[in-house]
N, C-alpha and C positions, 0 to 999 in steps of 0.2 A: 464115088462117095458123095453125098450128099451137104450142102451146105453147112446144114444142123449138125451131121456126125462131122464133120471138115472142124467146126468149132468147139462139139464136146474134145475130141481127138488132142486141140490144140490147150485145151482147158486140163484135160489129163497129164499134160505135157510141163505145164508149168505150175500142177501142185504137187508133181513127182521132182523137180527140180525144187520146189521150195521145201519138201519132206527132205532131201539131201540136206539141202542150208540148215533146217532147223537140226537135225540128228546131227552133226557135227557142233552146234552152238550148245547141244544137250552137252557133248560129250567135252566140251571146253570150261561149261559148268563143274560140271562134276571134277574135272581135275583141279579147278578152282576150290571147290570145295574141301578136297583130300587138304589142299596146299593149305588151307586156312584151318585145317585140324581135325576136319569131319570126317579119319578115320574107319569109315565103317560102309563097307560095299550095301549090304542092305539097304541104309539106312538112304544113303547117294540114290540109289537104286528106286528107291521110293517115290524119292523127289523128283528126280527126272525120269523116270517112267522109264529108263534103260533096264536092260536086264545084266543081272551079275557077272555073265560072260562076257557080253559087251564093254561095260563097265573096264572089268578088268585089263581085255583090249586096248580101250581106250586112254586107259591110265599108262597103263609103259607105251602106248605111242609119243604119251606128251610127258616122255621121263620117269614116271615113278613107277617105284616094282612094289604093289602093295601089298605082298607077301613080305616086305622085310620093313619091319616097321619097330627100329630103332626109338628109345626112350627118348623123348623133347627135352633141351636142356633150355 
């Protein structure tokens, strides 16, 4: 392999490692946002550019089942 591809290769490598970091900080948002009352998978969905599946994945990993969604006292 060539020095040139030896560098794109290594370049490839650490914005697939930053697409990791950042997709987990989306998905830390977004359950921030449920937590502060932004009830609404769409709307979450929008803002962080995740999709509804994920989304929802990603909300009962960090605790909430946002299918049960209790009145606020």
């Amino acid at each position: 392999m060539s020095e040139h591809h030896e560098g794109l290769a290594h370049r490839a490598e650490e914005l697939r490692d930053q697409r990791a970091s950042v997709a987990v900080q989306l998905k830390d948002v977004a359950a921030q946002l449920w937590r502060d009352g932004m009830e609404n998978v769409r709307e979450i969905g929008r803002l962080t550019g995740l999709s509804r599946t994920t989304l929802y994945a990603a909300l009962r990993e960090r605790g909430i089942e946002p299918t049960d969604r209790a009145p606020r006292t």
